[in-house]
N, CA, C and O atoms as a Tripos MOL2 file, in Angstrom:
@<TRIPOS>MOLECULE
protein
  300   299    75     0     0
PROTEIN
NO_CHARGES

@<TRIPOS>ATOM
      1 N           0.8410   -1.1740    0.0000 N.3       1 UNK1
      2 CA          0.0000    0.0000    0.0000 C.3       1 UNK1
      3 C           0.8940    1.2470    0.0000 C.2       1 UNK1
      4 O           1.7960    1.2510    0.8380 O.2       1 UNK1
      5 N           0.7670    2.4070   -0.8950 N.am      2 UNK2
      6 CA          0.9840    3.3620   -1.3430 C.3       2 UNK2
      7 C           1.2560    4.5940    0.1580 C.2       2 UNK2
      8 O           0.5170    4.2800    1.0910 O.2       2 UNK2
      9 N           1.8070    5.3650    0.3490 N.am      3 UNK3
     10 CA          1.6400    6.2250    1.6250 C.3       3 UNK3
     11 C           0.7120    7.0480    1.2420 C.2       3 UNK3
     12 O           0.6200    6.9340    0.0200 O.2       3 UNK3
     13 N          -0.3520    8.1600    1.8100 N.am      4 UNK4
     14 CA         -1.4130    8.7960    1.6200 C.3       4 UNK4
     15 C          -0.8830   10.6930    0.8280 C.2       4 UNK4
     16 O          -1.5200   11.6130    0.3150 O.2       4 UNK4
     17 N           0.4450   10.4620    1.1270 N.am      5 UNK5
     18 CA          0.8630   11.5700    0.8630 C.3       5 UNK5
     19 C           0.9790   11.5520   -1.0680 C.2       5 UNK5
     20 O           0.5440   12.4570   -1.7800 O.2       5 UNK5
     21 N           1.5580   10.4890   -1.4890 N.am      6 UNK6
     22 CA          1.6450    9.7480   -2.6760 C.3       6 UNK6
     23 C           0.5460    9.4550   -3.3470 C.2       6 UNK6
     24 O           0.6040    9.4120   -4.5760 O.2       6 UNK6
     25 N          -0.5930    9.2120   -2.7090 N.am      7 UNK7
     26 CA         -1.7230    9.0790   -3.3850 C.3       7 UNK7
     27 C          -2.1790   10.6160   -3.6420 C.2       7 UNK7
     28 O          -2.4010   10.9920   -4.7930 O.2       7 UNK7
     29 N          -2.3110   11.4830   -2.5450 N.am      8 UNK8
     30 CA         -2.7240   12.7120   -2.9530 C.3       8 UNK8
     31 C          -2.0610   13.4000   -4.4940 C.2       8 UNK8
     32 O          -2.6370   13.9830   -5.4120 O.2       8 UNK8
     33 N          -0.6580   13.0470   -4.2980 N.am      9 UNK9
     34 CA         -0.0510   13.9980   -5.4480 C.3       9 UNK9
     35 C          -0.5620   13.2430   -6.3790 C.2       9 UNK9
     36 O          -0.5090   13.8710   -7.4370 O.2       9 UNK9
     37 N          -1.2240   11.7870   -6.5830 N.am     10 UNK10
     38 CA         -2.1010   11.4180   -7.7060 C.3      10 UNK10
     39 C          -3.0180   12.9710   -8.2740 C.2      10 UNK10
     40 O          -2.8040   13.5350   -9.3480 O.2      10 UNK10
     41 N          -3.9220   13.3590   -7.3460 N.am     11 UNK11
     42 CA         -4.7440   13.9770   -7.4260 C.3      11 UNK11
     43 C          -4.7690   15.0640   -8.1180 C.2      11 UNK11
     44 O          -5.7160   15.4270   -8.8170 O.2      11 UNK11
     45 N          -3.6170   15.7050   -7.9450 N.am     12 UNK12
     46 CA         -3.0500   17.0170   -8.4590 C.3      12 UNK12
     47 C          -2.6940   17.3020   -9.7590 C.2      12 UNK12
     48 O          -1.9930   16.4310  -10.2760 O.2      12 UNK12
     49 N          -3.0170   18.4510  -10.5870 N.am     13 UNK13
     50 CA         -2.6000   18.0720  -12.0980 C.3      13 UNK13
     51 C          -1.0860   18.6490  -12.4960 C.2      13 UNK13
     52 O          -0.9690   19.8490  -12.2440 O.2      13 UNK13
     53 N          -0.2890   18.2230  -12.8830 N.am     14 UNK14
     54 CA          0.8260   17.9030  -12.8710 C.3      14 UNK14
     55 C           1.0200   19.3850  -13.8570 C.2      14 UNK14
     56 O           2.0630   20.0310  -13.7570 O.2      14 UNK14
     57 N           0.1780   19.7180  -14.5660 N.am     15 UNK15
     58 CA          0.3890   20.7110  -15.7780 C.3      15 UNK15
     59 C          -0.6730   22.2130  -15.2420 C.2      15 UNK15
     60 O          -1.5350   22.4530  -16.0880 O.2      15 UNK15
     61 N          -0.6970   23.0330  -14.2010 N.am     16 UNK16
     62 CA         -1.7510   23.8990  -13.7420 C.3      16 UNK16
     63 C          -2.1560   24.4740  -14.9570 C.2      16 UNK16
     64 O          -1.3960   24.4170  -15.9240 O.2      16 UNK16
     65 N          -3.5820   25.1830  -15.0640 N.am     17 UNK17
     66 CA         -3.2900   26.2290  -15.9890 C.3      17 UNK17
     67 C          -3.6960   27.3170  -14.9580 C.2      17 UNK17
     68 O          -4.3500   27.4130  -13.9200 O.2      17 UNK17
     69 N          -2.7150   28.3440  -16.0820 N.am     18 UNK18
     70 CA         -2.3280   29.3690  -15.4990 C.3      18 UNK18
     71 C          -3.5080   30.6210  -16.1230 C.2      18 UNK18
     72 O          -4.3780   30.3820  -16.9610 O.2      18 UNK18
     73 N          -3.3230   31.6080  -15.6390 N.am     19 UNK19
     74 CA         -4.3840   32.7380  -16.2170 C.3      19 UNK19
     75 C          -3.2760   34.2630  -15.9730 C.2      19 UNK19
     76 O          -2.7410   34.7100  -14.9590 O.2      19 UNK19
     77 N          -3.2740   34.7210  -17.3870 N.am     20 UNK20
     78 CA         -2.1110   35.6110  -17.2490 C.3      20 UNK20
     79 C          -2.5320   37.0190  -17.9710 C.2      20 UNK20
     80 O          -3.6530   37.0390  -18.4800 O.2      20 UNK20
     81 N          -1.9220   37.9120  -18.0370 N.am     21 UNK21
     82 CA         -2.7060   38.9650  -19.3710 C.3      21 UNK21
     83 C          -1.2940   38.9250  -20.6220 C.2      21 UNK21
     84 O          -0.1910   38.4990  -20.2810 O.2      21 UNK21
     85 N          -1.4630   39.2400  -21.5090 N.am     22 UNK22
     86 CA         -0.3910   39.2780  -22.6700 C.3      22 UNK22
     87 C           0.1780   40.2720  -23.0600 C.2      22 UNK22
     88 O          -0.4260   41.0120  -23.8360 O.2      22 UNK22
     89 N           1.0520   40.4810  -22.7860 N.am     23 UNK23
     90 CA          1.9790   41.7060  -22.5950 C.3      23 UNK23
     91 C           2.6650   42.0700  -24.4650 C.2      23 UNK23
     92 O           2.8940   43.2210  -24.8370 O.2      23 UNK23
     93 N           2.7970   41.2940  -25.0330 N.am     24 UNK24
     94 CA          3.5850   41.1010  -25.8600 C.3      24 UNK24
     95 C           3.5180   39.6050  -26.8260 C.2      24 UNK24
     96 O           3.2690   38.4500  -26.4810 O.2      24 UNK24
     97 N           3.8790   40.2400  -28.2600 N.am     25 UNK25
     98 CA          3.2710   39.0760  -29.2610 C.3      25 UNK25
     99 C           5.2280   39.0010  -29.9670 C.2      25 UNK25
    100 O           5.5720   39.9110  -30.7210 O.2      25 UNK25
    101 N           5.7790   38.4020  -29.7730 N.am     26 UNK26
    102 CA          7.3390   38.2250  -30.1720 C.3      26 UNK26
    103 C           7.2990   37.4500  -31.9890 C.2      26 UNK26
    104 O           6.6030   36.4770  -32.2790 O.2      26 UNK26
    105 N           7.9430   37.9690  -32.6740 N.am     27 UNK27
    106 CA          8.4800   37.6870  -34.2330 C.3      27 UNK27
    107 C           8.4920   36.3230  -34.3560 C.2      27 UNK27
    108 O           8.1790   35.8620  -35.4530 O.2      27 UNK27
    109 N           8.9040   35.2790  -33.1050 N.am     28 UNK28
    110 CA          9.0540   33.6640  -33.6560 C.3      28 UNK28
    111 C           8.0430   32.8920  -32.9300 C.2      28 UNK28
    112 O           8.3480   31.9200  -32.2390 O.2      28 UNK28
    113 N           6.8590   33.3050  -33.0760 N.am     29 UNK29
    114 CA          5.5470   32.9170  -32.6690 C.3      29 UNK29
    115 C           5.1430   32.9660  -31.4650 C.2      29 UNK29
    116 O           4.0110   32.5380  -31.2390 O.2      29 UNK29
    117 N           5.9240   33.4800  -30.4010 N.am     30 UNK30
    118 CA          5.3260   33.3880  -28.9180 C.3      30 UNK30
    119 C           4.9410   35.1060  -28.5390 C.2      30 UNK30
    120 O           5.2050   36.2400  -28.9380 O.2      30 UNK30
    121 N           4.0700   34.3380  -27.4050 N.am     31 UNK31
    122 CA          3.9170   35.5880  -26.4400 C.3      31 UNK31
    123 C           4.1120   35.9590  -25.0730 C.2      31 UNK31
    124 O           3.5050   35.2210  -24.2970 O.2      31 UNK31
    125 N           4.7430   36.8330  -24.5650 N.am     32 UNK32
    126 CA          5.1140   37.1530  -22.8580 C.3      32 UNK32
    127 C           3.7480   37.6090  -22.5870 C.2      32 UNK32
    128 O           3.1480   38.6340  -22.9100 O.2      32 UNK32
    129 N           3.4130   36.5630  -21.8980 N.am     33 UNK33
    130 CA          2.1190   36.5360  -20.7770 C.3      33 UNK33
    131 C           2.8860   36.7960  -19.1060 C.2      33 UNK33
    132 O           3.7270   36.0220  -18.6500 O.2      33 UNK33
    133 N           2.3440   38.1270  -18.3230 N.am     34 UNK34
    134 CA          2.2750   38.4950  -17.4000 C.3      34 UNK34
    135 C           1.3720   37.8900  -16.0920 C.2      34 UNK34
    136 O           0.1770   38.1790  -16.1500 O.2      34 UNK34
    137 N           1.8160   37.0560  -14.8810 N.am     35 UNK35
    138 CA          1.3000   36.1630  -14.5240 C.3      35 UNK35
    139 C           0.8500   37.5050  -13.2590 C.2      35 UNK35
    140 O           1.1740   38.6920  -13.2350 O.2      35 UNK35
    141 N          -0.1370   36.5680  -12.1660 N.am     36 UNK36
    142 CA         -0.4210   37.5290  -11.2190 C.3      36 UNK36
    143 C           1.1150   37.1450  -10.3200 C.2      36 UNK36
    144 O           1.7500   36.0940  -10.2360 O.2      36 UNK36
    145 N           1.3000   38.2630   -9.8360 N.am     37 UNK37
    146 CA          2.4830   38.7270   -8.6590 C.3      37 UNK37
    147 C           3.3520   39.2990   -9.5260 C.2      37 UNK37
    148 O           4.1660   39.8730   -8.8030 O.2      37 UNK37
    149 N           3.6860   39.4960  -10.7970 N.am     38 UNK38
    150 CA          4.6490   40.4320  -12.1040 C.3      38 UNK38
    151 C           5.5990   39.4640  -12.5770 C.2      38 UNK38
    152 O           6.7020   39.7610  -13.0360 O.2      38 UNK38
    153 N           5.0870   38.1420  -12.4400 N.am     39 UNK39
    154 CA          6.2900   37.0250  -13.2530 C.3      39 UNK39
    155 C           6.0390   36.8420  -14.5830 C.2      39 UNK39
    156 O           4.8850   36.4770  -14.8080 O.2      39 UNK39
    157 N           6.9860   37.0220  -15.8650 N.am     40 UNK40
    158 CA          6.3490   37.3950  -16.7000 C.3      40 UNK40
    159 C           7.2250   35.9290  -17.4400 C.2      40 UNK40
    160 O           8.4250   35.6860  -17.3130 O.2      40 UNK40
    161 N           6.3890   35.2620  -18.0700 N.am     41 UNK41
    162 CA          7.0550   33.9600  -19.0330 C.3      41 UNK41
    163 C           6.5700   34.2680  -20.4580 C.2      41 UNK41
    164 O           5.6660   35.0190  -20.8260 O.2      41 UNK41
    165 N           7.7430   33.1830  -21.4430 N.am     42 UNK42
    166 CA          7.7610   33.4010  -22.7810 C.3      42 UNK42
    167 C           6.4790   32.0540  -22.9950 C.2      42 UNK42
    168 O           6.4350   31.0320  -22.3100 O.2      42 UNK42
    169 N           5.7060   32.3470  -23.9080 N.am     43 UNK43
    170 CA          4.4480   31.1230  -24.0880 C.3      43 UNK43
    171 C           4.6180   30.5590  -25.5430 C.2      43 UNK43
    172 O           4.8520   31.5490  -26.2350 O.2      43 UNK43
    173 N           4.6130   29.5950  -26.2280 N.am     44 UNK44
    174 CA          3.8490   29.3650  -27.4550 C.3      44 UNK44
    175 C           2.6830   29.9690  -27.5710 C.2      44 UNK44
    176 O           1.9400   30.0320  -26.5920 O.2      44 UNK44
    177 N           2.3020   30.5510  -28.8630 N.am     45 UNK45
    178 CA          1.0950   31.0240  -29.5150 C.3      45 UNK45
    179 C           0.6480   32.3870  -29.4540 C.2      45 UNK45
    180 O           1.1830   33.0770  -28.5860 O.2      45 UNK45
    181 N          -0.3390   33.0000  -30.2920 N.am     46 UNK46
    182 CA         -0.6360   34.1820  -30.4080 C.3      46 UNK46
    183 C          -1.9580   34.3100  -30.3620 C.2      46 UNK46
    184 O          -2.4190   35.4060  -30.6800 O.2      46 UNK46
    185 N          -2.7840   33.3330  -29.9980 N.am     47 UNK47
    186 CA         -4.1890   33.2910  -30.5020 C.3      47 UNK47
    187 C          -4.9050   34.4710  -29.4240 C.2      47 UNK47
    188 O          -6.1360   34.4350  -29.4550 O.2      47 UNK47
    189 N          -4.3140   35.5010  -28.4850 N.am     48 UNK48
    190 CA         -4.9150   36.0730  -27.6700 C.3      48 UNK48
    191 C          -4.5870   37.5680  -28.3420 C.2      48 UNK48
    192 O          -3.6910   37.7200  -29.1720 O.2      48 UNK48
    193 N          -5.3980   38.5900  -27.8870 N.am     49 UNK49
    194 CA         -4.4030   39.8440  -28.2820 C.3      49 UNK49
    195 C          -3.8590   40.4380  -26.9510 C.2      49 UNK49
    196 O          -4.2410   40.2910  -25.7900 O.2      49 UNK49
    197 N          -2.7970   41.1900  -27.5220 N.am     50 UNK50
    198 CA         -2.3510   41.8500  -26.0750 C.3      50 UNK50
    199 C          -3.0170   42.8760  -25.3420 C.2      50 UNK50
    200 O          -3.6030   43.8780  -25.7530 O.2      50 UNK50
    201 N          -2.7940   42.3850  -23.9990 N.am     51 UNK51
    202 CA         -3.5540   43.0430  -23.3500 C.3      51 UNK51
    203 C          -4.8750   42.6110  -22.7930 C.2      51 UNK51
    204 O          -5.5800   43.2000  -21.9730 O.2      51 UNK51
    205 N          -5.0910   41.3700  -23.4480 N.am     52 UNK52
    206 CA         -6.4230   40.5790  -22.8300 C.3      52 UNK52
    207 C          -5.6470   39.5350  -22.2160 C.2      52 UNK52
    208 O          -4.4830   39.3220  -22.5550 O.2      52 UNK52
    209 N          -6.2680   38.8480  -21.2920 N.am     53 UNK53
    210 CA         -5.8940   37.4230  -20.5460 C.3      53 UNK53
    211 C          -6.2010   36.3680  -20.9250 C.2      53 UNK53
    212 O          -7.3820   36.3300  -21.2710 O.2      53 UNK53
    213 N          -5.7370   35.5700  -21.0150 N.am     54 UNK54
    214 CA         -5.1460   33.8220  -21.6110 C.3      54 UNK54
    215 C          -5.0100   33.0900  -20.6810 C.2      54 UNK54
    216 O          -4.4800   33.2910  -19.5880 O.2      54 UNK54
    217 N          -5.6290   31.9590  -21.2170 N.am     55 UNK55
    218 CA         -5.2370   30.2990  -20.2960 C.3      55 UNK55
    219 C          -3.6550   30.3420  -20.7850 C.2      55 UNK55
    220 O          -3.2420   31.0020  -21.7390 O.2      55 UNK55
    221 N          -2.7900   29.4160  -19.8410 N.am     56 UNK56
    222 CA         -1.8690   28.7220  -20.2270 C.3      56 UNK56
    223 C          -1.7350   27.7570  -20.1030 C.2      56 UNK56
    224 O          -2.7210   27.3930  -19.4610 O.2      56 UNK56
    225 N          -0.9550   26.7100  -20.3330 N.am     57 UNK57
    226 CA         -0.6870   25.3900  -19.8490 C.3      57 UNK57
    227 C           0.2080   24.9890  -20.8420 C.2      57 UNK57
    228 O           0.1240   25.4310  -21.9880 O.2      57 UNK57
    229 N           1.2440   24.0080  -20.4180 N.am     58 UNK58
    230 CA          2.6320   23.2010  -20.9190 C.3      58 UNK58
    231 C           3.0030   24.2520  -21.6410 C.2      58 UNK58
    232 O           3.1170   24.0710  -22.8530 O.2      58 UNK58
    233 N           3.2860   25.6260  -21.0720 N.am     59 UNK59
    234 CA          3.9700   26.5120  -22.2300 C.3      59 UNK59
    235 C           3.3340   27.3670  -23.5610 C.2      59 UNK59
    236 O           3.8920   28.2240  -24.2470 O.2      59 UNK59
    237 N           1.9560   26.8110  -23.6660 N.am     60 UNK60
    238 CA          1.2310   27.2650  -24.8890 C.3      60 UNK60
    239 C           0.2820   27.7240  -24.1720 C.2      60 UNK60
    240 O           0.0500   27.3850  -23.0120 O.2      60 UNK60
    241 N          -0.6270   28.9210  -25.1420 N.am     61 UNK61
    242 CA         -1.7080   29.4870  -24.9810 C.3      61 UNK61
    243 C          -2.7500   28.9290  -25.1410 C.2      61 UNK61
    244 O          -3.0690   28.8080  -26.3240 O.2      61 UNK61
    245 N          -3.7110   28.3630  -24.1130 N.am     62 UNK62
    246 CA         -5.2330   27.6490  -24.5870 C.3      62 UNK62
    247 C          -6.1070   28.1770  -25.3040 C.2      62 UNK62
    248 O          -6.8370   27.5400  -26.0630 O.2      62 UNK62
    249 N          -6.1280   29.1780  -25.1740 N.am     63 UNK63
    250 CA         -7.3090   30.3240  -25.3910 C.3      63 UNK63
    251 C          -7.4600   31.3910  -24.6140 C.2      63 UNK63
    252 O          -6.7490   31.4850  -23.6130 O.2      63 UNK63
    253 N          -8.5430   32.5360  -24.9680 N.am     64 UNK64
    254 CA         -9.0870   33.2230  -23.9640 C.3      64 UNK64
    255 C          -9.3220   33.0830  -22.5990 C.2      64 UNK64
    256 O          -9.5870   31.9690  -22.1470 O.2      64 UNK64
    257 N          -9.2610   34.0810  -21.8690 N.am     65 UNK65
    258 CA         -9.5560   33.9570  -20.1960 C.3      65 UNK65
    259 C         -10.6710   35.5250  -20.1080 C.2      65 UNK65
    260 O         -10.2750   36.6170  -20.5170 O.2      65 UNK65
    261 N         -12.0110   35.3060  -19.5200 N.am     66 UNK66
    262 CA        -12.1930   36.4250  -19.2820 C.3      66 UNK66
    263 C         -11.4010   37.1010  -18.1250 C.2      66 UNK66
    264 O         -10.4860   36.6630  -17.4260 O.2      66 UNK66
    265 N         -12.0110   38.2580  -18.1380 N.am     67 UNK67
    266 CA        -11.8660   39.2130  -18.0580 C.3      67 UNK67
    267 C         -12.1510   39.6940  -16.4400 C.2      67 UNK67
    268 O         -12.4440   40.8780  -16.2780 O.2      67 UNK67
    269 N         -12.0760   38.8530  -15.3010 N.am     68 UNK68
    270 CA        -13.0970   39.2060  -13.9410 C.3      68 UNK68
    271 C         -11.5440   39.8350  -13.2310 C.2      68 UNK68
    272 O         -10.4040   40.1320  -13.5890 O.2      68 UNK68
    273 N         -12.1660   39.8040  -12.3330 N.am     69 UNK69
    274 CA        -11.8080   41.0110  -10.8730 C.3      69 UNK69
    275 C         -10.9220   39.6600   -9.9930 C.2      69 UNK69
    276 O         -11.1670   38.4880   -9.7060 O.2      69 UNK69
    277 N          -9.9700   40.4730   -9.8250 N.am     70 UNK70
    278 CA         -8.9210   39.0280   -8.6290 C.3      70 UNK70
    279 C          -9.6950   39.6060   -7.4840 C.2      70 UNK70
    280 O         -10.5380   40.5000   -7.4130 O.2      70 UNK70
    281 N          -8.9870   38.5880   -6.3730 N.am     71 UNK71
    282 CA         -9.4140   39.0790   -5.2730 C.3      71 UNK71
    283 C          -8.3380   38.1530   -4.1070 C.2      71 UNK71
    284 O          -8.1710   36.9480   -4.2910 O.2      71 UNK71
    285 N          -7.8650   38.6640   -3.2780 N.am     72 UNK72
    286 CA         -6.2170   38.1760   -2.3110 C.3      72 UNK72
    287 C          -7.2470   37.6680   -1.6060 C.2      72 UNK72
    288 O          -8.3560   38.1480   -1.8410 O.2      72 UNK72
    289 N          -7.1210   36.5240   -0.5280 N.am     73 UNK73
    290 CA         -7.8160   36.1940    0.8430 C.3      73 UNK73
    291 C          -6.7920   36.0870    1.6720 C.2      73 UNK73
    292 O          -6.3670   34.9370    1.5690 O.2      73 UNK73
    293 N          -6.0040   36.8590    2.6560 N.am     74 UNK74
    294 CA         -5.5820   36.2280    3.5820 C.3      74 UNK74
    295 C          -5.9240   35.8050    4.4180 C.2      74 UNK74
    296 O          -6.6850   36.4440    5.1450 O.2      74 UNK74
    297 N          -5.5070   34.4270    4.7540 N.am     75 UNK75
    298 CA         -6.1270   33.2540    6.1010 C.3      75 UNK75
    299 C          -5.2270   33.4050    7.4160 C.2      75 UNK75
    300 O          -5.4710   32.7230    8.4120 O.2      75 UNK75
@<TRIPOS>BOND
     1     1     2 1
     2     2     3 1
     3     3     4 2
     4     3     5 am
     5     5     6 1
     6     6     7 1
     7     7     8 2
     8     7     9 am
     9     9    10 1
    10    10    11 1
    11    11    12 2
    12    11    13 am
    13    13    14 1
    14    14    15 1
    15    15    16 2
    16    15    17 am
    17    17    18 1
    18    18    19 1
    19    19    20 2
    20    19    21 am
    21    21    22 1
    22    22    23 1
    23    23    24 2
    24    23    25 am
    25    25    26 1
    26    26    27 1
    27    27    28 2
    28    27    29 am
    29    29    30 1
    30    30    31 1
    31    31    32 2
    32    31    33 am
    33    33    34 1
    34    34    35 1
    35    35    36 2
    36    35    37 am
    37    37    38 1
    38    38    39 1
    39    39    40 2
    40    39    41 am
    41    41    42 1
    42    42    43 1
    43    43    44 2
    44    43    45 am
    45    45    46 1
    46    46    47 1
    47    47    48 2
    48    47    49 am
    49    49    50 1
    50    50    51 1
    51    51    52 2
    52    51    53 am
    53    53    54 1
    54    54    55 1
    55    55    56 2
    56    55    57 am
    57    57    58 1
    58    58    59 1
    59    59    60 2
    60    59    61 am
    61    61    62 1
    62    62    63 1
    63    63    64 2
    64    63    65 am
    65    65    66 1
    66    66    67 1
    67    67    68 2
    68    67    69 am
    69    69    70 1
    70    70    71 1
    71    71    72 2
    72    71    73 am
    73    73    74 1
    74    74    75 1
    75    75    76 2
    76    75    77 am
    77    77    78 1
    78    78    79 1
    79    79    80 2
    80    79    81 am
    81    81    82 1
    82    82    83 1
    83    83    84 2
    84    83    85 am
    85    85    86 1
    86    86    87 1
    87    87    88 2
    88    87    89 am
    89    89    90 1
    90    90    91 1
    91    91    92 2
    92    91    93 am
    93    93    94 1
    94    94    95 1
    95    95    96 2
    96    95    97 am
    97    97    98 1
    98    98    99 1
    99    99   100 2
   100    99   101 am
   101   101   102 1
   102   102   103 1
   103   103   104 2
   104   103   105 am
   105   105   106 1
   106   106   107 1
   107   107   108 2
   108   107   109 am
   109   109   110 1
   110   110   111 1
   111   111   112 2
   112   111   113 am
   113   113   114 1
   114   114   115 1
   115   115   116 2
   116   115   117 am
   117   117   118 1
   118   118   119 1
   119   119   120 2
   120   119   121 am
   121   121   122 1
   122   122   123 1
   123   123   124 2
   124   123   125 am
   125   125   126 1
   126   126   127 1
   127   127   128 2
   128   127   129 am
   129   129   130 1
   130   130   131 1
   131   131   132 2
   132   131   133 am
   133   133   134 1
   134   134   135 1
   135   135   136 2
   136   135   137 am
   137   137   138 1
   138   138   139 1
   139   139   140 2
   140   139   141 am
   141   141   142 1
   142   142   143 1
   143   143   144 2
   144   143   145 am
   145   145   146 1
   146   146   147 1
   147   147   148 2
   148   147   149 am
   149   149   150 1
   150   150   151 1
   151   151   152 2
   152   151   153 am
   153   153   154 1
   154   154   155 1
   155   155   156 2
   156   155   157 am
   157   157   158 1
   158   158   159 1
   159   159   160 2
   160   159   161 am
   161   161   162 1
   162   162   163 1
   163   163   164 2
   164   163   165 am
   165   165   166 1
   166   166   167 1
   167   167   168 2
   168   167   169 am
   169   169   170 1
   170   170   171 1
   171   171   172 2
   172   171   173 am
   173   173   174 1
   174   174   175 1
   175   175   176 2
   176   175   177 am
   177   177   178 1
   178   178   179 1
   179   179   180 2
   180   179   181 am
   181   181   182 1
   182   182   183 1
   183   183   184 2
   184   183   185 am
   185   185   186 1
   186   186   187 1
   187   187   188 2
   188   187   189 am
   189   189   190 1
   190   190   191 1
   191   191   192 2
   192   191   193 am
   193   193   194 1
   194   194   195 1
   195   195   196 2
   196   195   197 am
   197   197   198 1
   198   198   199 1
   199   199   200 2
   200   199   201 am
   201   201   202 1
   202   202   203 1
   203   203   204 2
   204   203   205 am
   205   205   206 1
   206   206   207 1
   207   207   208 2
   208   207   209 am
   209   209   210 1
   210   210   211 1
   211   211   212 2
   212   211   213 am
   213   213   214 1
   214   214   215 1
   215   215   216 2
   216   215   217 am
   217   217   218 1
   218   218   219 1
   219   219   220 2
   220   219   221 am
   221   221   222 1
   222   222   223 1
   223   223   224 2
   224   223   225 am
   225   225   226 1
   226   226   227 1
   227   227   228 2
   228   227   229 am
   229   229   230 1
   230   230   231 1
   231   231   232 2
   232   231   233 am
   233   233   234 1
   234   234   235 1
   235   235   236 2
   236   235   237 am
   237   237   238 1
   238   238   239 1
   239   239   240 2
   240   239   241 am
   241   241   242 1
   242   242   243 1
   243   243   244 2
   244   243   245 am
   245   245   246 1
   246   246   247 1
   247   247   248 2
   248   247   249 am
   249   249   250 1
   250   250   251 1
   251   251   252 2
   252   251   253 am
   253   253   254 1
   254   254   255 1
   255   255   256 2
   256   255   257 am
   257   257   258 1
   258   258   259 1
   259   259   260 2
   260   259   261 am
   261   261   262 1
   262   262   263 1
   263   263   264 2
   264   263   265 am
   265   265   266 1
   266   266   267 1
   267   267   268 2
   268   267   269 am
   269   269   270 1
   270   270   271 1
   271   271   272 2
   272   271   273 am
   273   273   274 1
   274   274   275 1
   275   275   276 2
   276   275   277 am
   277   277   278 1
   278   278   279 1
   279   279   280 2
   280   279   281 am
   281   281   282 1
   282   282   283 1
   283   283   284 2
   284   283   285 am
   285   285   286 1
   286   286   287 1
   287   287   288 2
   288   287   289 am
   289   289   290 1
   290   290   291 1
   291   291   292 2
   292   291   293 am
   293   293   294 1
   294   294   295 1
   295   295   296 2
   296   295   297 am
   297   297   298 1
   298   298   299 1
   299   299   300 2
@<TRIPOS>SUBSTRUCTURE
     1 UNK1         2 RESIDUE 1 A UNK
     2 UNK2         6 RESIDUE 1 A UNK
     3 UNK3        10 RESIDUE 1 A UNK
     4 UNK4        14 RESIDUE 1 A UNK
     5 UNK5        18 RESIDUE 1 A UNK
     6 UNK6        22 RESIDUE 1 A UNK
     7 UNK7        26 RESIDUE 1 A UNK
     8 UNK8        30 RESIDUE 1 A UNK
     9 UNK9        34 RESIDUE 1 A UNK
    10 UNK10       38 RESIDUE 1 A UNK
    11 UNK11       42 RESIDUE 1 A UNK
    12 UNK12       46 RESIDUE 1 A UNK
    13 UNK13       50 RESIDUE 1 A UNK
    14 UNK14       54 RESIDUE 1 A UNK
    15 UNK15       58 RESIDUE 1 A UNK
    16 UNK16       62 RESIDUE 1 A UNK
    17 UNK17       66 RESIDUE 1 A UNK
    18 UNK18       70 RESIDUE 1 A UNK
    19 UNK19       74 RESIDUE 1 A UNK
    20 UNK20       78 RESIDUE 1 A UNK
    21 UNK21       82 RESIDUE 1 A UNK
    22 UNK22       86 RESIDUE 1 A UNK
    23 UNK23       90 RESIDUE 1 A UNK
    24 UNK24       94 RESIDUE 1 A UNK
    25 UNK25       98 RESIDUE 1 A UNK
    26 UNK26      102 RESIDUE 1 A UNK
    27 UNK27      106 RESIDUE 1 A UNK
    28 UNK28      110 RESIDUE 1 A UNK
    29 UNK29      114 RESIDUE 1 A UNK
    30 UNK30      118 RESIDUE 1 A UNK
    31 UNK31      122 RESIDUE 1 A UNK
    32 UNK32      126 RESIDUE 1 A UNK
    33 UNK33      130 RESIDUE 1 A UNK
    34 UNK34      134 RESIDUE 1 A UNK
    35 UNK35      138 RESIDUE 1 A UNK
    36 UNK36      142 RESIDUE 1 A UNK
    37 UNK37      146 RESIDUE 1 A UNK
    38 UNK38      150 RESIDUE 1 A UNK
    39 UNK39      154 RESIDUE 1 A UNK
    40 UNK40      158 RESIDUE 1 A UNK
    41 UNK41      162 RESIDUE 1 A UNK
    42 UNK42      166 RESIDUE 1 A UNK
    43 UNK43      170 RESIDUE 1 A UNK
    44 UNK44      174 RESIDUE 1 A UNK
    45 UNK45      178 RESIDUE 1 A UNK
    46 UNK46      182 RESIDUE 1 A UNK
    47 UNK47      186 RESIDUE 1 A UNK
    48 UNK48      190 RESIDUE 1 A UNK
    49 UNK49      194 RESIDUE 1 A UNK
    50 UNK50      198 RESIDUE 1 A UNK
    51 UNK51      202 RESIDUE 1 A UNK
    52 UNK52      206 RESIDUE 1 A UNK
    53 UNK53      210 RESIDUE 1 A UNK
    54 UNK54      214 RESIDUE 1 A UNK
    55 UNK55      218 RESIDUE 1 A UNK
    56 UNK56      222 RESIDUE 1 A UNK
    57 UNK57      226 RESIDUE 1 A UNK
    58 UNK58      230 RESIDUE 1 A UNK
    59 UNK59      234 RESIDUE 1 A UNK
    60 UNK60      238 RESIDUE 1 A UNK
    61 UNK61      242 RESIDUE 1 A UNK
    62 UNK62      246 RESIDUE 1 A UNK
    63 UNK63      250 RESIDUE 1 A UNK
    64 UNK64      254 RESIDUE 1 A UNK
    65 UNK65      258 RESIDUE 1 A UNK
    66 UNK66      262 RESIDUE 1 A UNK
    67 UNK67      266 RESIDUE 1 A UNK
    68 UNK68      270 RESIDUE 1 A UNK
    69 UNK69      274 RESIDUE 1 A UNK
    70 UNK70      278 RESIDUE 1 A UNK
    71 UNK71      282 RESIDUE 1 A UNK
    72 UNK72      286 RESIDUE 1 A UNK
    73 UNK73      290 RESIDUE 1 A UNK
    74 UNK74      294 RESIDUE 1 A UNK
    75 UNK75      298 RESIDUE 1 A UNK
């Protein structure tokens, strides 16, 4: 039998997606998507325009992300 800690990380998806806004559309097909806290990564794809927010995941752009309101909770 498996330890419970090991089973959990079953659970978890190994690939998050991320929700970013698009800062920038670069000459060899990618785009710098701006994550929340100002971490800014290079993505595959252009299918968003800049300045609107995007799914991410494994590095590429999924699609669109609307458009809502964050909100911090500290516990």
């Amino acid at each position: 039998m498996s330890n419970l800690f090991t089973q959990f990380k079953r659970l978890l998806p190994r690939d998050p997606l991320l929700v970013g806004t698009v800062t920038a559309h670069n000459s060899d097909g990618t785009s710098d998507v701006q994550l929340p806290g100002n971490q800014t990564i290079r993505v595959r794809g252009q299918g968003v325009a800049v300045g609107l927010k995007a799914f991410v995941q494994r590095g590429q752009i999924q699609g669109a992300a609307p458009n809502l309101t964050a909100s911090t909770i500290t516990v």
